[in-house]
Backbone and ligand atoms as CSV (ligand in chain L), in Angstrom:
chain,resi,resn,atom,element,x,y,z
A,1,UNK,N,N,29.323,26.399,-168.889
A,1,UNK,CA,C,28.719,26.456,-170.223
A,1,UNK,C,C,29.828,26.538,-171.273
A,2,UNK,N,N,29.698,25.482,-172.260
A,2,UNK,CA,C,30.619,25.066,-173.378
A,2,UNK,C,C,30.593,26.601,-174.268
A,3,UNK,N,N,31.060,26.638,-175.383
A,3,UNK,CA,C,30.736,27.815,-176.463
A,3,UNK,C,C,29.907,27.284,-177.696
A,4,UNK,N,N,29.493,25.984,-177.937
A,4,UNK,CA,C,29.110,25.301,-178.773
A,4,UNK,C,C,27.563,25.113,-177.990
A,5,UNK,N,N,26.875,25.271,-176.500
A,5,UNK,CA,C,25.972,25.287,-176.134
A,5,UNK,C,C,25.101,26.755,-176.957
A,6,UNK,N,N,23.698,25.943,-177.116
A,6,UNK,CA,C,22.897,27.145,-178.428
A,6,UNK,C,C,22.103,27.289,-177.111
A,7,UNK,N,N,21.927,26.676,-175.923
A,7,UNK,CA,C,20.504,27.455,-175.298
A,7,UNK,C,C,21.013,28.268,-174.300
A,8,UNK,N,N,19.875,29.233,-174.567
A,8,UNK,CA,C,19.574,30.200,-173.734
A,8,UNK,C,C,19.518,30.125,-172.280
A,9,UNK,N,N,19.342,30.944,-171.414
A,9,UNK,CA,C,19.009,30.804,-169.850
A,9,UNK,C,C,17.801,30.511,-169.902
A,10,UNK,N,N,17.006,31.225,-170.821
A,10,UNK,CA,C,15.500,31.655,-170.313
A,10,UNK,C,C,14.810,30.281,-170.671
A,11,UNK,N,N,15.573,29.168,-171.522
A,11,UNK,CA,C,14.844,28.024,-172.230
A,11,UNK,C,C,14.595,27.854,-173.850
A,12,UNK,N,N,14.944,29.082,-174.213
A,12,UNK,CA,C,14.307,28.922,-175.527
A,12,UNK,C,C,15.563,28.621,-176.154
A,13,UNK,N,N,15.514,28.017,-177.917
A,13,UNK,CA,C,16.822,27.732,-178.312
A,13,UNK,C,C,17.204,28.824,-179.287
A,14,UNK,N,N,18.639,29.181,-179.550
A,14,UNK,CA,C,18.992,29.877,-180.103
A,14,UNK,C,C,19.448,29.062,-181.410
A,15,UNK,N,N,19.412,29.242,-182.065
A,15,UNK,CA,C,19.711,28.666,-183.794
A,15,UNK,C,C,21.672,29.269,-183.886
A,16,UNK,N,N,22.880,27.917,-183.938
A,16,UNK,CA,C,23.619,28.507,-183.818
A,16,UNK,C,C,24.255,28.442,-185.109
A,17,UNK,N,N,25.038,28.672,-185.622
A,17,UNK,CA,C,25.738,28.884,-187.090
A,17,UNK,C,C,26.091,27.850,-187.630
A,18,UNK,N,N,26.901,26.350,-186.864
A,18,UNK,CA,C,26.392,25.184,-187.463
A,18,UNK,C,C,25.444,24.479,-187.850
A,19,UNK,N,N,24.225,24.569,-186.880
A,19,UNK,CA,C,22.834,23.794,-186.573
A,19,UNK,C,C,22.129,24.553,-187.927
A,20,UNK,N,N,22.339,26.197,-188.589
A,20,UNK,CA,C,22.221,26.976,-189.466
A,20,UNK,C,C,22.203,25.895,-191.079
A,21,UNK,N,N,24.144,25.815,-191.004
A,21,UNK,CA,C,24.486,25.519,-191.835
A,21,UNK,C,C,23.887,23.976,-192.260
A,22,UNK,N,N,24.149,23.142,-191.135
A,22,UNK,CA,C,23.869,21.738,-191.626
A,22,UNK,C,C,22.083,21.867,-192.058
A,23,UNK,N,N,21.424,22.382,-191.737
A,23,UNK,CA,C,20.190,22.330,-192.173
A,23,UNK,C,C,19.227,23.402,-193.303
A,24,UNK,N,N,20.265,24.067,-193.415
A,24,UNK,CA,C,20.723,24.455,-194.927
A,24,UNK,C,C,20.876,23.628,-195.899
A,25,UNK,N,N,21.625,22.658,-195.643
A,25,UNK,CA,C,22.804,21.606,-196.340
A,25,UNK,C,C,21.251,20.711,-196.569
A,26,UNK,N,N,21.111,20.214,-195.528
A,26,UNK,CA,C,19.900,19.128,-195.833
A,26,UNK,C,C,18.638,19.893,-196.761
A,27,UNK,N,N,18.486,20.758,-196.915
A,27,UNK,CA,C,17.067,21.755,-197.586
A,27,UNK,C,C,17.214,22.128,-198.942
A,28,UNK,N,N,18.451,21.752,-198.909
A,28,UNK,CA,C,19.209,22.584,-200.313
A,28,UNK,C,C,19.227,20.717,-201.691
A,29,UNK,N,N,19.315,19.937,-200.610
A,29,UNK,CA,C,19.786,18.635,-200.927
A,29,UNK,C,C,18.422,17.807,-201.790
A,30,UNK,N,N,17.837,18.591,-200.637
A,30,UNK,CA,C,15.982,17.965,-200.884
A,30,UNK,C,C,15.804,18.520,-202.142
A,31,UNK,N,N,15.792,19.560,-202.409
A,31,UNK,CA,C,15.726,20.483,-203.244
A,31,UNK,C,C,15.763,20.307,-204.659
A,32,UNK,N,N,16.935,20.084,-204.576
A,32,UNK,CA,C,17.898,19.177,-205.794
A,32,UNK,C,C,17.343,18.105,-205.690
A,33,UNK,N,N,16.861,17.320,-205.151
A,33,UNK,CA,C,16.602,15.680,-205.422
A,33,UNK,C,C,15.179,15.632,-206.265
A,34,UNK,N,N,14.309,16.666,-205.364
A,34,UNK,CA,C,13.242,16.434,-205.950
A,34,UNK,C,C,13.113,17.209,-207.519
A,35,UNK,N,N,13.513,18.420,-207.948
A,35,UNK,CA,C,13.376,19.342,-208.804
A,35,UNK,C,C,13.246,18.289,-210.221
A,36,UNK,N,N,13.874,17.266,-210.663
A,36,UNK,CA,C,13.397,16.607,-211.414
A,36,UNK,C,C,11.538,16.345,-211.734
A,37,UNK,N,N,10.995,16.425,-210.667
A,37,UNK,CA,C,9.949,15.701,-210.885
A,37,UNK,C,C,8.757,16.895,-210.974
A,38,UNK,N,N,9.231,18.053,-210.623
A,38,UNK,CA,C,8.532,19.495,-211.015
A,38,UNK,C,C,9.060,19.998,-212.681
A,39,UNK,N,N,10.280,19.869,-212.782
A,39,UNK,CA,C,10.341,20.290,-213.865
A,39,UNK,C,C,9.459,20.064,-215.060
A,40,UNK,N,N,9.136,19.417,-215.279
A,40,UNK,CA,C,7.875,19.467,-216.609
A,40,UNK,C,C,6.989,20.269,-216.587
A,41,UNK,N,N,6.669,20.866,-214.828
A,41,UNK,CA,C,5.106,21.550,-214.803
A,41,UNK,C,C,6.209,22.798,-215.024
A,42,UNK,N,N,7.438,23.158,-214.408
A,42,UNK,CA,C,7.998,24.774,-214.403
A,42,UNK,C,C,8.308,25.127,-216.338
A,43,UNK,N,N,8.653,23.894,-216.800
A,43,UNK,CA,C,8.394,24.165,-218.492
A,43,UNK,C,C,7.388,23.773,-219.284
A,44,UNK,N,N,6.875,23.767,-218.973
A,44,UNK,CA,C,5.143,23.038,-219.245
A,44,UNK,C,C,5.319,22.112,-220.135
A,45,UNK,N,N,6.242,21.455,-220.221
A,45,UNK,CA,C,5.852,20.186,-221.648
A,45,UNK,C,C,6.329,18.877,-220.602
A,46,UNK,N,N,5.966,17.707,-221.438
A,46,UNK,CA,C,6.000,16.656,-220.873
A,46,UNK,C,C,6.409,15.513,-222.023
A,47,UNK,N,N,6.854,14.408,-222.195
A,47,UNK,CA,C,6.307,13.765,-223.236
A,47,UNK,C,C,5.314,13.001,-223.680
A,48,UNK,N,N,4.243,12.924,-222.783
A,48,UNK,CA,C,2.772,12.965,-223.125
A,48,UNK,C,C,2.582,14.333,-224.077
A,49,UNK,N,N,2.543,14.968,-223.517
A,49,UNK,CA,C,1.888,16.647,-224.212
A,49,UNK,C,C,2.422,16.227,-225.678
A,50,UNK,N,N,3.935,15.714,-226.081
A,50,UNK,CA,C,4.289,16.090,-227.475
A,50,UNK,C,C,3.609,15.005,-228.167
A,51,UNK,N,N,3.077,14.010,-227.696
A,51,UNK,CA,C,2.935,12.673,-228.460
A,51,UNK,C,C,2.528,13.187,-229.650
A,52,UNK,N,N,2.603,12.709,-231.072
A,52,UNK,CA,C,1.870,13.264,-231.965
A,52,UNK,C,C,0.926,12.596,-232.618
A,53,UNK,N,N,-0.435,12.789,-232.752
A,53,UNK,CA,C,-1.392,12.697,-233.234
A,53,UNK,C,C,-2.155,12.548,-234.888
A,54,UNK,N,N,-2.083,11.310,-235.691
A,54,UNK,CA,C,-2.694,11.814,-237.000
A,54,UNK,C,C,-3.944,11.086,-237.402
A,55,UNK,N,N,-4.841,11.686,-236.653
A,55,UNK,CA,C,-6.287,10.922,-236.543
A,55,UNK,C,C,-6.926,11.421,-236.779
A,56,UNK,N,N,-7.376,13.061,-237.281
A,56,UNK,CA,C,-8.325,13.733,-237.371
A,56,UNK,C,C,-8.634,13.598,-239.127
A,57,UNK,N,N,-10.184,13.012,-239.433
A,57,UNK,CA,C,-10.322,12.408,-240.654
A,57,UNK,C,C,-11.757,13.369,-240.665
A,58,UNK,N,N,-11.672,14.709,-240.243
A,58,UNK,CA,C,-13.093,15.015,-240.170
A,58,UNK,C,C,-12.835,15.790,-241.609
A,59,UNK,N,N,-11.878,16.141,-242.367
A,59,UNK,CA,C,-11.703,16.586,-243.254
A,59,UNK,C,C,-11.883,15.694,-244.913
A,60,UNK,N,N,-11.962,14.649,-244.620
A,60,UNK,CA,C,-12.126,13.284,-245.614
A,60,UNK,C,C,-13.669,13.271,-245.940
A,61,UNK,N,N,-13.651,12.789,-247.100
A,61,UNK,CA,C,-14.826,12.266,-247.584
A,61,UNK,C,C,-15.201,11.093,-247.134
A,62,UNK,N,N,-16.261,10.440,-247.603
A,62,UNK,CA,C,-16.533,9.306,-246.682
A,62,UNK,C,C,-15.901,8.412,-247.323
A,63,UNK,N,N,-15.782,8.353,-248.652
A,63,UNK,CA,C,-14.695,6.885,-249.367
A,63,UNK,C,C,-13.766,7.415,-249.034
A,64,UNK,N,N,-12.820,8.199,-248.493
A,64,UNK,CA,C,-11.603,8.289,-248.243
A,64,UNK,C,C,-11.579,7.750,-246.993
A,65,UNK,N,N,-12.790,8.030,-246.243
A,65,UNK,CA,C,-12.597,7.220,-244.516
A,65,UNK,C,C,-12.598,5.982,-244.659
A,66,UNK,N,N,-13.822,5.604,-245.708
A,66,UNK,CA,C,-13.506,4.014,-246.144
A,66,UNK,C,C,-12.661,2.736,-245.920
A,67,UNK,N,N,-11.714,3.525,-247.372
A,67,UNK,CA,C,-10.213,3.399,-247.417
A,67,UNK,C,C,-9.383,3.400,-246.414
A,68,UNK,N,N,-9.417,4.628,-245.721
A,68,UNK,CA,C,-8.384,4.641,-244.321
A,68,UNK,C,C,-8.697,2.910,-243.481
A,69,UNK,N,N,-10.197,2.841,-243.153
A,69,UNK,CA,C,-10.716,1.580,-242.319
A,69,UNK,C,C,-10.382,0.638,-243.085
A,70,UNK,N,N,-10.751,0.474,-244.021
A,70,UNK,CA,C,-10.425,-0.943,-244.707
A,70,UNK,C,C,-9.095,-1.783,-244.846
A,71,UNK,N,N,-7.813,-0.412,-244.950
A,71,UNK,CA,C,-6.588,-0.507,-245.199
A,71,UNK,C,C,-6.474,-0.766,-243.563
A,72,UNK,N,N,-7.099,-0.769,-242.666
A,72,UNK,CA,C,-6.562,-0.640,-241.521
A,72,UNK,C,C,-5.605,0.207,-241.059
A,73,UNK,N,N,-6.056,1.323,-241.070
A,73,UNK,CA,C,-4.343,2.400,-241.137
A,73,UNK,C,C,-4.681,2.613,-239.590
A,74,UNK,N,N,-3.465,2.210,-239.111
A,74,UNK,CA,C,-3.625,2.704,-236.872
A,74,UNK,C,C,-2.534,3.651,-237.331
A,75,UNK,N,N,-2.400,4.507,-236.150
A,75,UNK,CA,C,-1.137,5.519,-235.836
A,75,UNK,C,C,0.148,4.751,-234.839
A,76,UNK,N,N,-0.010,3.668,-234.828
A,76,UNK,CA,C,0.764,2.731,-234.067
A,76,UNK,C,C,1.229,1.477,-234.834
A,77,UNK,N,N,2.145,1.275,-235.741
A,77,UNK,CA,C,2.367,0.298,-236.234
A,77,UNK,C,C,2.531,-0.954,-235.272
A,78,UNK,N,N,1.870,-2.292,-235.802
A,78,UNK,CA,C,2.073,-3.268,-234.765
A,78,UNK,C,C,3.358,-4.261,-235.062
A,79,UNK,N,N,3.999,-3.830,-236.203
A,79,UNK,CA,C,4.903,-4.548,-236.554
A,79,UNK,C,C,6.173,-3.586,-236.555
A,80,UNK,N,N,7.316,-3.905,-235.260
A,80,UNK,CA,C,8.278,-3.008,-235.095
A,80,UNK,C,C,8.840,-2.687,-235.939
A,81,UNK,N,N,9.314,-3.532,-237.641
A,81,UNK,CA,C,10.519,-3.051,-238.783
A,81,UNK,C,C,9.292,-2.650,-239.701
A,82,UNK,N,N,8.064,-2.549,-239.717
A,82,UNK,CA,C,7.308,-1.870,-240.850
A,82,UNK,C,C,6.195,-0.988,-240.497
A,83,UNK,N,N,6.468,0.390,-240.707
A,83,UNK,CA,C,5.802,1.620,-240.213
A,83,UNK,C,C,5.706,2.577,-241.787
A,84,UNK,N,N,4.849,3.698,-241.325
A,84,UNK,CA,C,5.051,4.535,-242.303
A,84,UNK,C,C,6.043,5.294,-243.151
A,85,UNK,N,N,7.021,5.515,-242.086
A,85,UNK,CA,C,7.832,6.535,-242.422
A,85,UNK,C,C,9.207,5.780,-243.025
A,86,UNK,N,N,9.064,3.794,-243.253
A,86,UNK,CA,C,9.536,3.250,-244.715
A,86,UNK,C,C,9.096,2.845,-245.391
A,87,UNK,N,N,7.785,3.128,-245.361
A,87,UNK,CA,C,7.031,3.009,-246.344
A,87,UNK,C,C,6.968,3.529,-247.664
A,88,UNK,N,N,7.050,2.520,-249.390
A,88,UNK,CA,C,7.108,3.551,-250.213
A,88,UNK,C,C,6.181,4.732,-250.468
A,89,UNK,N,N,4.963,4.407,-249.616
A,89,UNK,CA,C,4.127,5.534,-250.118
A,89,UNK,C,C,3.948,6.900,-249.475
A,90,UNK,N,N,4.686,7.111,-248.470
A,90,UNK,CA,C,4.867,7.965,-247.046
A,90,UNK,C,C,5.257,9.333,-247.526
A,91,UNK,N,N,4.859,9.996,-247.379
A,91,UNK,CA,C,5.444,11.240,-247.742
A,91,UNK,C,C,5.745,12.344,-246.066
A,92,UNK,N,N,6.884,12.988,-245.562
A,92,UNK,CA,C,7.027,13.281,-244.412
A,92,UNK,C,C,6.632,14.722,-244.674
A,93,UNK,N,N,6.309,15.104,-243.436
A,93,UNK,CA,C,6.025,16.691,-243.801
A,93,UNK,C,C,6.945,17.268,-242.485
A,94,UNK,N,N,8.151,16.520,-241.820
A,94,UNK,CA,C,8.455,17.418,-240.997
A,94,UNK,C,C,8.739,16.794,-240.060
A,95,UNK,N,N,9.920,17.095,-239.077
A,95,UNK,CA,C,10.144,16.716,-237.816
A,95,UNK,C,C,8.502,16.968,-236.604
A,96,UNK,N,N,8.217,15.394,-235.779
A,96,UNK,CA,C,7.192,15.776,-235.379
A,96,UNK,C,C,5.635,16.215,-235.866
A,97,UNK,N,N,5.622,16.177,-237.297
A,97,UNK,CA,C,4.638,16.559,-237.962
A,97,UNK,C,C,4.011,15.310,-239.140
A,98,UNK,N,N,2.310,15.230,-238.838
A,98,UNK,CA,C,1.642,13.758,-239.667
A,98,UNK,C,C,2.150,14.219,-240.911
A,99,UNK,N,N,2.553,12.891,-241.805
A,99,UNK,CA,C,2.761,12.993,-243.130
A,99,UNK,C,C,1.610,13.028,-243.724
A,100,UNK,N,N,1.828,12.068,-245.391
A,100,UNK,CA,C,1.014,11.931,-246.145
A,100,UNK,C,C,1.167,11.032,-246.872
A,101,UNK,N,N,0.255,10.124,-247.308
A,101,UNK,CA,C,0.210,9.114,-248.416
A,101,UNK,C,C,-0.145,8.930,-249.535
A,102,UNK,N,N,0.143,8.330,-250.617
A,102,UNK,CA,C,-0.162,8.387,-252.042
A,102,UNK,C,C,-1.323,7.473,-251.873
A,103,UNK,N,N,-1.490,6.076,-251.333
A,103,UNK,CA,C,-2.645,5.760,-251.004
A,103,UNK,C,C,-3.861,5.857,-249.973
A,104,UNK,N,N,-3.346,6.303,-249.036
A,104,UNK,CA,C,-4.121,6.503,-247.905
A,104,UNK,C,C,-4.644,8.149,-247.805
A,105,UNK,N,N,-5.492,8.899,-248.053
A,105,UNK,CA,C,-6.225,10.053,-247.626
A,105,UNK,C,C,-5.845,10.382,-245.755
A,106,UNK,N,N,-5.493,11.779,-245.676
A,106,UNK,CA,C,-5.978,12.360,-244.521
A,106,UNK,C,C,-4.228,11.992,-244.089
A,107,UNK,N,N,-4.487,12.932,-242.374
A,107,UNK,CA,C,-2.785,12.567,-241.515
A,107,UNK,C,C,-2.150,11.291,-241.588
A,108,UNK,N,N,-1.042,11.238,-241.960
A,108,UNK,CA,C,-0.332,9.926,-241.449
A,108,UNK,C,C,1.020,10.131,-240.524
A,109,UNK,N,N,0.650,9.183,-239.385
A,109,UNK,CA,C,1.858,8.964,-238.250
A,109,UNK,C,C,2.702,8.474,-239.253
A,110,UNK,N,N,4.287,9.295,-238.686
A,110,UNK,CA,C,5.259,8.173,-239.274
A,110,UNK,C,C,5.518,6.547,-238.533
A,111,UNK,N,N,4.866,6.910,-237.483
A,111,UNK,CA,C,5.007,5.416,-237.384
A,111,UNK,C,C,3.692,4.624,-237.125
A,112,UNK,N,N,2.962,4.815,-238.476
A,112,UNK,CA,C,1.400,4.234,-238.542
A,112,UNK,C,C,2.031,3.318,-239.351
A,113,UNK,N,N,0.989,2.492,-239.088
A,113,UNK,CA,C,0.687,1.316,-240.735
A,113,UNK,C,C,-0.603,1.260,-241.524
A,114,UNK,N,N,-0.464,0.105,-242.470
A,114,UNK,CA,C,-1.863,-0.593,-243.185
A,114,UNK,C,C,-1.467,-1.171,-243.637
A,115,UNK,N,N,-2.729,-1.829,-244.145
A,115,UNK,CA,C,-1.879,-3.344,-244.655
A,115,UNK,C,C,-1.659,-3.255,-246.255
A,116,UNK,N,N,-1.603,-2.140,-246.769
A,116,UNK,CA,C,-0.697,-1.889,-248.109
A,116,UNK,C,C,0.893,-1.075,-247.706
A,117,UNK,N,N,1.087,-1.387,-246.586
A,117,UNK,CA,C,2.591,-1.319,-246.331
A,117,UNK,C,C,3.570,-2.083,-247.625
A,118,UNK,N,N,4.616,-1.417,-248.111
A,118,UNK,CA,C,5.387,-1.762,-249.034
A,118,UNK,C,C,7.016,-0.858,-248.785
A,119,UNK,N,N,7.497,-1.809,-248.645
A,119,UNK,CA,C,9.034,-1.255,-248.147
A,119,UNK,C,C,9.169,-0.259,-249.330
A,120,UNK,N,N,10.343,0.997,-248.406
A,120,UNK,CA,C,10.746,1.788,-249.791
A,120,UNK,C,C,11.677,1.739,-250.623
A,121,UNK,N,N,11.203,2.193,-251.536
A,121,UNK,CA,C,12.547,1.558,-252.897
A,121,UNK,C,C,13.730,2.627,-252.703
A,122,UNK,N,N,15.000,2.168,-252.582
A,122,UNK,CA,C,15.631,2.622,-253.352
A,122,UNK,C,C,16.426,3.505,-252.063
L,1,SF4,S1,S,0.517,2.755,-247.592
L,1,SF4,FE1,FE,-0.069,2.406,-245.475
L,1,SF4,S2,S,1.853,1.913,-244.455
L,1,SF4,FE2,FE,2.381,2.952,-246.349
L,1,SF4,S3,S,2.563,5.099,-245.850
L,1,SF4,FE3,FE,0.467,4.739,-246.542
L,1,SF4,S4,S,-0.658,4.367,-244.653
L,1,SF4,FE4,FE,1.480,4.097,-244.158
């Protein structure tokens, strides 16, 4: 019998300090590989969760909802170089936070449109 032999007489195996280590090594590896893909749930945010939202018009009058529809205002501009937030009429309220418009009533995405989009001056 070698000194590197882990079994026993009786049959059963003994766990020896390499066989320890290397499968340590592999558990530790997994570990690390996967932890990316938990992390969002161990800090609870995601970037879904932050998306930001400026749609809630339950606060508008009804000609102000009007207006919003008519102007076509989405929270998604469909035109990549013209959005809200160069828009002259845009007013920002904040990192992450709906602005406001001189023509449009209610939240505005900075990167919403309508079709009274007008580059900003100046
Ligand atoms: S006018 Fe239209 S494009 Fe310009 S800030 Fe207001 S909603 Fe956005």
């Amino acid at each position: 019998m070698n000194k590197n032999d882990t079994r026993k007489v009786d049959g059963s195996r003994k766990v020896g300090r390499r066989a320890l280590l290397r499968d340590s090594a592999v558990v530790g590896t997994a570990a690390i590989g996967a932890a990316p893909l938990f992390l969002p749930l161990l800090t609870g945010c995601s970037k879904e969760e932050k998306e930001l939202q400026c749609t809630d018009v339950s606060s508008l009058s009804g000609a102000d909802r009007d207006l919003r529809q008519t102007l076509k205002y989405v929270d998604k501009s469909p035109e990549s170089d013209k959005n809200c937030e160069n828009c002259n009429f845009f007013k920002p309220a904040g990192k992450d936070k709906c602005g406001s418009c001189t023509l449009v009533k209610g939240p505005i995405h900075p990167m919403g449109h309508c079709t009274s989009w007008a580059a900003k001056q100046g």
